[in-house]
Backbone as a printed PyTorch tensor [residue, N CA C, xyz], in Angstrom:
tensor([[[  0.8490,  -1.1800,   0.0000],
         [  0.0000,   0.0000,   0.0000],
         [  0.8910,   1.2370,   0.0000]],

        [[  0.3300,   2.6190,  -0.4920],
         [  1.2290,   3.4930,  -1.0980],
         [  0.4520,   4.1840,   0.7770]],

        [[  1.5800,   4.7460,   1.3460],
         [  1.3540,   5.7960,   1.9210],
         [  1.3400,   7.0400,   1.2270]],

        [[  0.1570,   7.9220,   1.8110],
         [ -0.5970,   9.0840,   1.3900],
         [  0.1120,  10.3180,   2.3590]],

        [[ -0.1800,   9.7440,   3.9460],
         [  0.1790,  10.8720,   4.3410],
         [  0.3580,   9.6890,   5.7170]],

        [[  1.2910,  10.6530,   7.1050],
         [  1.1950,   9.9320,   8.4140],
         [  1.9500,  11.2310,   9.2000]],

        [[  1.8900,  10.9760,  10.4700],
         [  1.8840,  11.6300,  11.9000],
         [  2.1390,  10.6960,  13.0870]],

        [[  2.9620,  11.3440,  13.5980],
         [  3.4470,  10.2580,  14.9060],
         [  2.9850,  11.5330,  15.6060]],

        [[  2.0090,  11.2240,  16.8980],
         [  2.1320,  11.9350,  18.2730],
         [  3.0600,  11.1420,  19.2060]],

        [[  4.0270,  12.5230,  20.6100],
         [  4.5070,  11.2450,  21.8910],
         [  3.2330,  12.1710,  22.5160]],

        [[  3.4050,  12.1270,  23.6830],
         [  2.8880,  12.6070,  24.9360],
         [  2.8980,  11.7430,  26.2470]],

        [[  3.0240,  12.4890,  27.1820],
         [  3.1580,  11.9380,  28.3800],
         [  2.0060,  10.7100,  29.0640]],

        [[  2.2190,   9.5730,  29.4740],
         [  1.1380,   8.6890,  30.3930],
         [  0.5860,   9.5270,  31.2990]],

        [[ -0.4880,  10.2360,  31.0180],
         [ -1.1950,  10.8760,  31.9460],
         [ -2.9160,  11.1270,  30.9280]],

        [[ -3.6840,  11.0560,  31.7190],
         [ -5.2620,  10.4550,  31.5070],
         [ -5.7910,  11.6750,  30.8950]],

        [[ -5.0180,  12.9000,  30.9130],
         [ -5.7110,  13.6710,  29.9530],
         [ -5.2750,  13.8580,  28.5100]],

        [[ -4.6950,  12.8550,  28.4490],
         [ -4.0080,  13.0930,  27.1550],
         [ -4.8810,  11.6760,  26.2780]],

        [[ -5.7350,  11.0020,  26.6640],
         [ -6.5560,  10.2600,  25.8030],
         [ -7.3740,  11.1430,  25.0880]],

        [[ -7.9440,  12.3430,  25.3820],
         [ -8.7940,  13.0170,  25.1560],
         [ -7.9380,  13.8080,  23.3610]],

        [[ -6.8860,  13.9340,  23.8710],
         [ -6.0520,  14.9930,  23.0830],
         [ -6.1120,  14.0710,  22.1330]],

        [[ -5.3240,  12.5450,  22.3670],
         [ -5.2380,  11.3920,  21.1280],
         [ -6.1290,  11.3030,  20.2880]],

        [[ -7.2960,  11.0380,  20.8300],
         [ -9.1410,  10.4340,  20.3830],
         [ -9.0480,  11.7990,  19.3430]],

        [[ -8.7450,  13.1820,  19.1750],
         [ -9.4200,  13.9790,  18.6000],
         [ -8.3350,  14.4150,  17.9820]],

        [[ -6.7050,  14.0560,  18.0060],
         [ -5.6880,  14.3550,  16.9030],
         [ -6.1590,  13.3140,  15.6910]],

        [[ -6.5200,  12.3820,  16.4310],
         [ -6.2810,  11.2070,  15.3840],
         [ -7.4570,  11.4870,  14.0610]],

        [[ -8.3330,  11.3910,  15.2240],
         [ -9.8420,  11.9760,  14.5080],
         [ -9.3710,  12.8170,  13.0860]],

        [[ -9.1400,  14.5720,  13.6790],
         [ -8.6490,  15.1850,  12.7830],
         [ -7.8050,  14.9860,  11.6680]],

        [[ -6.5400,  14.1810,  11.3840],
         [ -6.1580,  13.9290,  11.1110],
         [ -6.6180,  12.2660,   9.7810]],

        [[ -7.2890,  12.2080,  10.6160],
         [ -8.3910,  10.7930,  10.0660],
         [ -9.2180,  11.5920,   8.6240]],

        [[-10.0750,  12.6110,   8.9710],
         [-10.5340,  13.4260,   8.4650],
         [-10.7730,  13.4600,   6.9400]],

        [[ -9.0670,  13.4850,   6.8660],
         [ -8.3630,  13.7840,   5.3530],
         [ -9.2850,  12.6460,   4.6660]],

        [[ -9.8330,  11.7220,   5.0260],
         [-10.4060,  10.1660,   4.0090],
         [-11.4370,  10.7920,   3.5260]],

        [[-12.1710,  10.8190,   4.3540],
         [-13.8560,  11.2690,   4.6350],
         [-14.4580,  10.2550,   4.7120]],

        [[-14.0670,  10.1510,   5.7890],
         [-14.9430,   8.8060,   6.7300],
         [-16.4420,   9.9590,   7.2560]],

        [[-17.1060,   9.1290,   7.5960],
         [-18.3350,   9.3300,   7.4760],
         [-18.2330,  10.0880,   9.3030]],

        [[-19.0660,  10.5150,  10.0030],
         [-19.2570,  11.0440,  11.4900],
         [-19.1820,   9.7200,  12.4040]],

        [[-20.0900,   8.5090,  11.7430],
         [-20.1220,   7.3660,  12.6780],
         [-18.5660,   6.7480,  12.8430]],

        [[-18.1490,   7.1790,  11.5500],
         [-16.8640,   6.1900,  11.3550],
         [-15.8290,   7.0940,  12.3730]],

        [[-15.8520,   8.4000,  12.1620],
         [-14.6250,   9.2440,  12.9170],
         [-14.8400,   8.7150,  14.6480]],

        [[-16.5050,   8.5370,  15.0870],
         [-16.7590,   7.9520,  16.5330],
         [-15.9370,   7.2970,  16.7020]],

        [[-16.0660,   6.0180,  15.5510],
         [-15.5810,   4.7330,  15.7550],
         [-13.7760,   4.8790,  16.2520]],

        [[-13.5530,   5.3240,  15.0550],
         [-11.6550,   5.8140,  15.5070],
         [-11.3590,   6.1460,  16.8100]],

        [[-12.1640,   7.6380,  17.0510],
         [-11.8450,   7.8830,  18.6070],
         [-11.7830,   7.2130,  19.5950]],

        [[-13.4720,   6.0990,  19.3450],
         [-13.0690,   4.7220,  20.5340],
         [-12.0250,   4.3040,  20.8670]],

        [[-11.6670,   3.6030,  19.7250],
         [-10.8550,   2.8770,  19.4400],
         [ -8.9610,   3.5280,  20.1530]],

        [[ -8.9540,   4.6910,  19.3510],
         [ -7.7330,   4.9310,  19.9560],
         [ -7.9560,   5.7760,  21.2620]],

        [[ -9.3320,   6.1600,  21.8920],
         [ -9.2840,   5.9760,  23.4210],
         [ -8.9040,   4.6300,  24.2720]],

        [[ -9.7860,   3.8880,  23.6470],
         [ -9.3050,   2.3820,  24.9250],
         [ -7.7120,   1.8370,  24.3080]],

        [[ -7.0700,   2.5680,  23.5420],
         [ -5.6450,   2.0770,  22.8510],
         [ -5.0290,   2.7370,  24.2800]],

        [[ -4.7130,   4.2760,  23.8820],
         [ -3.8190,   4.7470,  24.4910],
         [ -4.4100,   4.6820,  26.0250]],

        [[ -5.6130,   4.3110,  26.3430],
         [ -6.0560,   4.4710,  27.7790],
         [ -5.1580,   3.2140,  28.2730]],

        [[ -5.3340,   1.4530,  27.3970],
         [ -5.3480,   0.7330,  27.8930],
         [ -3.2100,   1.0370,  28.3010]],

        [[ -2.2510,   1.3810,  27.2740],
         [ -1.3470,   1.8100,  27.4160],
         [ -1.0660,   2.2870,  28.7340]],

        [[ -1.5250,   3.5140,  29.6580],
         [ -1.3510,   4.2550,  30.4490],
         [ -2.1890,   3.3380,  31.3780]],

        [[ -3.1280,   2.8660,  31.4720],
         [ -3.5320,   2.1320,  32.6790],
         [ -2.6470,   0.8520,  32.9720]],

        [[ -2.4650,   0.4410,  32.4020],
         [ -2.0680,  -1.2290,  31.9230],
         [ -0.9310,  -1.3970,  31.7670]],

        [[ -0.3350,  -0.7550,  30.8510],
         [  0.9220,  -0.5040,  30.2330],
         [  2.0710,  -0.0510,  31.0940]],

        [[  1.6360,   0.9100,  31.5220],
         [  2.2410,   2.4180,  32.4160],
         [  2.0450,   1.9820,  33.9530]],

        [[  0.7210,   1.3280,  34.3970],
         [  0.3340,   1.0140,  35.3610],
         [  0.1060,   2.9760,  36.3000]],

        [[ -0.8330,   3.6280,  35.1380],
         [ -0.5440,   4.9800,  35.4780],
         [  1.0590,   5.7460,  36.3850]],

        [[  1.4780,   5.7090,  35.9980],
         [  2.5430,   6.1470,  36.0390],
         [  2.9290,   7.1240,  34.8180]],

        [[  2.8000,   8.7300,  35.3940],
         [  2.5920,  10.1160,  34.5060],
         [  3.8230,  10.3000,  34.0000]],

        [[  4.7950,   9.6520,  34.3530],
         [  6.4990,  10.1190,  33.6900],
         [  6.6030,   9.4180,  32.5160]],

        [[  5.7790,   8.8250,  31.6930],
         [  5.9420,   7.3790,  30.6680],
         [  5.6120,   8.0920,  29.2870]],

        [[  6.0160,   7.6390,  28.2970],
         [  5.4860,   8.0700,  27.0180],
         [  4.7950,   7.2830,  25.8910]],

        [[  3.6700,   7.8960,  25.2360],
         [  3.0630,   6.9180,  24.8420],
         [  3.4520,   7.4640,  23.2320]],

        [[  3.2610,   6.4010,  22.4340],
         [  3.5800,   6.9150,  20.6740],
         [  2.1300,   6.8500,  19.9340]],

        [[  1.9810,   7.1660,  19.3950],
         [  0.6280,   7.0530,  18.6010],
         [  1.4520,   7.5900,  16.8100]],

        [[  1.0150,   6.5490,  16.1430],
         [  2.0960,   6.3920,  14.3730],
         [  0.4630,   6.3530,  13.8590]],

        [[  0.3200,   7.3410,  13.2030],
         [ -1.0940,   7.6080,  12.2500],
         [ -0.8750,   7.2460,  11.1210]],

        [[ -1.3060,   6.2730,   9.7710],
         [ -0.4500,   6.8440,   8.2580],
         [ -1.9210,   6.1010,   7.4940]],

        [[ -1.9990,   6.9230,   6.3390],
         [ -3.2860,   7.1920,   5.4040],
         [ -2.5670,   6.0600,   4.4330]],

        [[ -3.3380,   5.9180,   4.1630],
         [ -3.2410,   4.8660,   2.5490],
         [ -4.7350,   4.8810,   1.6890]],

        [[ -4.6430,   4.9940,   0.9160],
         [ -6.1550,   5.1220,   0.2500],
         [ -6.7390,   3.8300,   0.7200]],

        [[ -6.4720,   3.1930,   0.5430],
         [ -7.6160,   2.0520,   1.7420],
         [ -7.6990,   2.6210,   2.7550]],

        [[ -7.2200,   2.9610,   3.5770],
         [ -7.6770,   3.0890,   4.7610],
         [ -7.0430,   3.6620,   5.7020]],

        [[ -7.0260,   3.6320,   6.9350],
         [ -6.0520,   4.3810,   7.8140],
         [ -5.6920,   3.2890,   9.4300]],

        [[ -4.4430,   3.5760,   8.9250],
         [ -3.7840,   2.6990,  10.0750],
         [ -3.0300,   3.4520,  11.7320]],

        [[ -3.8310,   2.8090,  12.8220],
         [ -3.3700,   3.4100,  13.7440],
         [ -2.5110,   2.4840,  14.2210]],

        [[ -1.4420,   2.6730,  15.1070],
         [  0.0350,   2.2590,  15.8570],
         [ -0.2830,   2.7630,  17.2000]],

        [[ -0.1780,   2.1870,  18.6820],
         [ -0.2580,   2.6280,  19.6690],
         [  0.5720,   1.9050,  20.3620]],

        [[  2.0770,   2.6830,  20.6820],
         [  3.1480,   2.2910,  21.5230],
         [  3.2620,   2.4540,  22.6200]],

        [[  3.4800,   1.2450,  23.6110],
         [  3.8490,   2.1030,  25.0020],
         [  5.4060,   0.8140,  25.1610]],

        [[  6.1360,   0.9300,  26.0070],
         [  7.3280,   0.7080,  26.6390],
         [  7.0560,  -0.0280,  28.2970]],

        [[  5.9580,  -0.4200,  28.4190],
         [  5.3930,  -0.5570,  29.8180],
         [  5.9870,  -1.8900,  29.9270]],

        [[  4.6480,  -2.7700,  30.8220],
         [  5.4690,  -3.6260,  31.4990],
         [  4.6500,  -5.0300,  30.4250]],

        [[  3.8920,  -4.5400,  29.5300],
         [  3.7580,  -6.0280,  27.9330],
         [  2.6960,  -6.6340,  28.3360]],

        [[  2.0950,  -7.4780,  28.1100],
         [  1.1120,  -8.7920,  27.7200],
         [  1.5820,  -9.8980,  27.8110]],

        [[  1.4050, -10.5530,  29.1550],
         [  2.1530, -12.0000,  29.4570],
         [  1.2640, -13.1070,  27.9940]],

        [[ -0.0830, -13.0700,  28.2020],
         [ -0.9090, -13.8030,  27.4130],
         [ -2.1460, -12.8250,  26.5790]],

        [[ -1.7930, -12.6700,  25.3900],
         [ -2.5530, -11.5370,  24.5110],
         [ -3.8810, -12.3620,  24.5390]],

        [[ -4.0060, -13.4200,  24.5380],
         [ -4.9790, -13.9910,  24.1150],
         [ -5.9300, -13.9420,  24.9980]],

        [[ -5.4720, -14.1880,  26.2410],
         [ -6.0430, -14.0350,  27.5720],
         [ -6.8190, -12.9320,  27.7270]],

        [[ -6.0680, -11.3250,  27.4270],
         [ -6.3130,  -9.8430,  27.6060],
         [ -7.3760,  -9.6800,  26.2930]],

        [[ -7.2000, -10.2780,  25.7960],
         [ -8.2360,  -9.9590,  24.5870],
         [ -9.6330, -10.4970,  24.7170]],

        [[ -9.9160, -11.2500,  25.9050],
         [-11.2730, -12.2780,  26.5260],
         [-12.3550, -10.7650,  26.6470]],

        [[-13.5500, -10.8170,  26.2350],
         [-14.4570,  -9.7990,  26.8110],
         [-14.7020,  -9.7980,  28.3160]],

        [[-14.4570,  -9.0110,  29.1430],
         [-14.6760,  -8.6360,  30.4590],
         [-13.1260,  -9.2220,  31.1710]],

        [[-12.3380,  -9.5000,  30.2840],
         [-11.0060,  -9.5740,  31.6270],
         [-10.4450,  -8.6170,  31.2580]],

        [[ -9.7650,  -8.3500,  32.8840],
         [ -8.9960,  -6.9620,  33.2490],
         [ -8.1150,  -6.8770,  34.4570]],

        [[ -6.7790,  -6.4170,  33.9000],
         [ -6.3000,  -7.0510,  35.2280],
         [ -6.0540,  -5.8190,  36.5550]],

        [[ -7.2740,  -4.8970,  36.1500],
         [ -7.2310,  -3.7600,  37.2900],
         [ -9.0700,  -4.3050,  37.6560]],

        [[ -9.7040,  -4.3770,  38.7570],
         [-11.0080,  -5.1400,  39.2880],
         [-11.7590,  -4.4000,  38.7910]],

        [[-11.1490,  -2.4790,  38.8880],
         [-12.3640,  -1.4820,  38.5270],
         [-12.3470,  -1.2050,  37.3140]],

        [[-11.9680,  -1.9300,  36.3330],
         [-12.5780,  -1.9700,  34.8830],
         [-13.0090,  -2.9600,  34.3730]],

        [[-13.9080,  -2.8650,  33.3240],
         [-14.8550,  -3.2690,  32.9160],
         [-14.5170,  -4.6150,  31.5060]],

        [[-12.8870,  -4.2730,  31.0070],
         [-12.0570,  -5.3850,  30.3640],
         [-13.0510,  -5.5590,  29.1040]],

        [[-13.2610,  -3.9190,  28.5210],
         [-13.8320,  -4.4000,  27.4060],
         [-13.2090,  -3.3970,  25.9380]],

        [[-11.8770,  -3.0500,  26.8090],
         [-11.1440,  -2.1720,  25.7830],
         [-10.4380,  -2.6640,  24.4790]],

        [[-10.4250,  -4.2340,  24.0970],
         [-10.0080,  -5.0030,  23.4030],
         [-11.2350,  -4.9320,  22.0170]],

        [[-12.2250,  -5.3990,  22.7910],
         [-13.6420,  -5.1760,  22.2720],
         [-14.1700,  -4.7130,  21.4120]],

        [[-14.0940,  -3.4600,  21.7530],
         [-13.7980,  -1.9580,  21.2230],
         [-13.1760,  -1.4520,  19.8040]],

        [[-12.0510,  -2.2980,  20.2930],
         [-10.6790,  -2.2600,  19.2880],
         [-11.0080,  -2.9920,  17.9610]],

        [[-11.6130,  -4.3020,  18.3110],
         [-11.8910,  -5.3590,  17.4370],
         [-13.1720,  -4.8240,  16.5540]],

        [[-14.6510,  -4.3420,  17.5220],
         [-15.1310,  -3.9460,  16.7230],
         [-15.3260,  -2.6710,  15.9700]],

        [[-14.6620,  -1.9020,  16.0770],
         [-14.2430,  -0.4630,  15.5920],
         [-12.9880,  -0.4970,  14.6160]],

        [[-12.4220,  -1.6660,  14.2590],
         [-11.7680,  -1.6560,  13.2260],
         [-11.9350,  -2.8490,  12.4550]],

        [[-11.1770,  -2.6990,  11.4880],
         [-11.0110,  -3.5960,  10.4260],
         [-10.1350,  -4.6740,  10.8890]],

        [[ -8.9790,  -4.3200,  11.0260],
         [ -7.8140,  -5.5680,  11.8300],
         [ -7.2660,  -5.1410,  12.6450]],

        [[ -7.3880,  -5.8010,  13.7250],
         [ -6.5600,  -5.6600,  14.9610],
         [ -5.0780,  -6.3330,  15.0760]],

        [[ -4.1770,  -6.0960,  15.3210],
         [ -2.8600,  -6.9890,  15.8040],
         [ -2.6570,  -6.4230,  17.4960]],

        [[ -1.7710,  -7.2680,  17.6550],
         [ -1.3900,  -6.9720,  19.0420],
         [ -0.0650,  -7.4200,  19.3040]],

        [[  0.9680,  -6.7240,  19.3460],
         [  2.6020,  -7.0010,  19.7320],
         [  2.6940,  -6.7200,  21.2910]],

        [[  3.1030,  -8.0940,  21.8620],
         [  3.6820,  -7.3100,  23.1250],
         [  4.5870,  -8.5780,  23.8020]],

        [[  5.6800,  -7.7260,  24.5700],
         [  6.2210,  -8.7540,  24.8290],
         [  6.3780,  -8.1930,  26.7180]],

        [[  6.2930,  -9.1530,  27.8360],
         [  6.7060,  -8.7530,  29.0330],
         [  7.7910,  -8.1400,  29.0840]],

        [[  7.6940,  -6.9880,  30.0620],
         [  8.8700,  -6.2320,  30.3830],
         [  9.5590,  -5.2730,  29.4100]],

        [[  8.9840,  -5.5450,  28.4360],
         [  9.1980,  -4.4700,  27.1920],
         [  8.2720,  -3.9790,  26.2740]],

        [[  7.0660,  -3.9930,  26.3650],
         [  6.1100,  -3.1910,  25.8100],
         [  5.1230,  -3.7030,  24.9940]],

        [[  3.8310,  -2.6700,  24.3380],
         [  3.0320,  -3.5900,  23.5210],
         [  2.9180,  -2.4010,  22.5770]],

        [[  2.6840,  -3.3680,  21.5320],
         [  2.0520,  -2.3890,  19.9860],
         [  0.5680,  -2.6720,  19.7320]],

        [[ -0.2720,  -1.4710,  19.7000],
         [ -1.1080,  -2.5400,  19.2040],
         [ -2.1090,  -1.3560,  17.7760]],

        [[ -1.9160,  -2.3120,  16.9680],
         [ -2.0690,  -1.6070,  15.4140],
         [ -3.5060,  -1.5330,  14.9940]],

        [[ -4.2410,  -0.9930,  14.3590],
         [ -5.7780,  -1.2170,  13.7910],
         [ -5.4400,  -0.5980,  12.7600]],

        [[ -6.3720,  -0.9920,  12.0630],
         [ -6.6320,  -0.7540,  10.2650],
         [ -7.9360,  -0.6750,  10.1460]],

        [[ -8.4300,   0.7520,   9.3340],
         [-10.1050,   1.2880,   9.3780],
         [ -9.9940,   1.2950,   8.0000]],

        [[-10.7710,   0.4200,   7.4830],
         [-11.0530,   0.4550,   5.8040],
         [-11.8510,   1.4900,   5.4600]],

        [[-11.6120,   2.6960,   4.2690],
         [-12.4950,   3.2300,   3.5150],
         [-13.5310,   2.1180,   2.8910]],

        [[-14.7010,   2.9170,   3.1170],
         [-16.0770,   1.7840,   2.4070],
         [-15.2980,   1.7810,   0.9730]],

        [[-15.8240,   0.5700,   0.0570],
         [-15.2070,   0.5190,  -1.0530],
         [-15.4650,   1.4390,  -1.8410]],

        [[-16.8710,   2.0310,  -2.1400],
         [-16.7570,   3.1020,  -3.1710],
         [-16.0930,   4.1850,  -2.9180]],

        [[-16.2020,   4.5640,  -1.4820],
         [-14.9990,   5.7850,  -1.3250],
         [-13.6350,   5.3730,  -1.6440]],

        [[-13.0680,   4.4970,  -1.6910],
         [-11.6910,   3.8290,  -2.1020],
         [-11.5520,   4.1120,  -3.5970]],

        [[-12.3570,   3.6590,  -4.2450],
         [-12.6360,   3.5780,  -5.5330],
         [-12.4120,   4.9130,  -6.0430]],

        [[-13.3160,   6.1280,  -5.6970],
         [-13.4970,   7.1770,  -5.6490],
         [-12.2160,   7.8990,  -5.8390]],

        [[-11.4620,   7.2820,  -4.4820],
         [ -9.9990,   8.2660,  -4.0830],
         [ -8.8000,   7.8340,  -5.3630]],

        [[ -9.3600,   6.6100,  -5.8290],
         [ -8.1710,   6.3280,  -6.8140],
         [ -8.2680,   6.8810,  -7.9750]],

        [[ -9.3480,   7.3440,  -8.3670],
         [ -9.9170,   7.7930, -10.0660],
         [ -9.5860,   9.3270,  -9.6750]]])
């Protein structure tokens, strides 16, 4: 796939900065013309990303940095959400609807992820961090559209 355009945000592990992510990305998303439902969908998505990062990841801990790698392709748009934390012993496990390994959440940020995008991956290794990537397909005629 031909990259079109991309954007890396850092910013600090701290809980107000999901807010900032959800609506760079958004903006930035924009450029497709994804539809209003679809831009929702993104924001979810890279809310419970970079949230799960800083909760999970970070184990909140505000000194940490999180990456967020944006990049357009006329298909579609691919998000990257890096953290350096402490990883995913069992992805498969964390990816179960309702597990969580903090009691006061709800362990449905995977969920989210899965159904608000097109493909999910998930890199992570203990003690050194997780990636975790989504891919939002342009509907096909808008694809179509962008290539002519």
């Amino acid at each position: 796939m031909k990259i079109l355009n991309r954007c890396t945000l850092e910013f600090t592990s701290i809980p107000e900065n999901v807010a900032f992510a959800r609506v760079a990305v958004a903006a930035f998303a924009s450029q497709l013309d994804y539809t209003l439902p679809e831009l929702e969908e993104i924001k979810v998505a890279v809310s419970e990303a970079v949230g799960n990062a800083i909760i999970h990841g970070y184990r909140n801990r505000p000194d940490k940095i999180v990456r967020v790698n944006v990049t357009i392709y006329k298909e579609g748009l691919e998000i990257q959400v890096v953290d350096s934390g402490i990883g995913i012993a069992d992805i498969d496990l964390a990816m179960q609807p309702a597990y969580s390994t903090d009691p006061e959440r709800m362990g449905l940020g995977f969920v989210f992820m899965q159904s608000f995008s097109d493909r999910l991956q998930v890199d992570s290794s203990p003690g050194k961090g997780t990636t975790v990537t989504m891919f939002k397909q342009m509907g096909l005629r808008k694809a179509r559209a962008r290539a002519n």
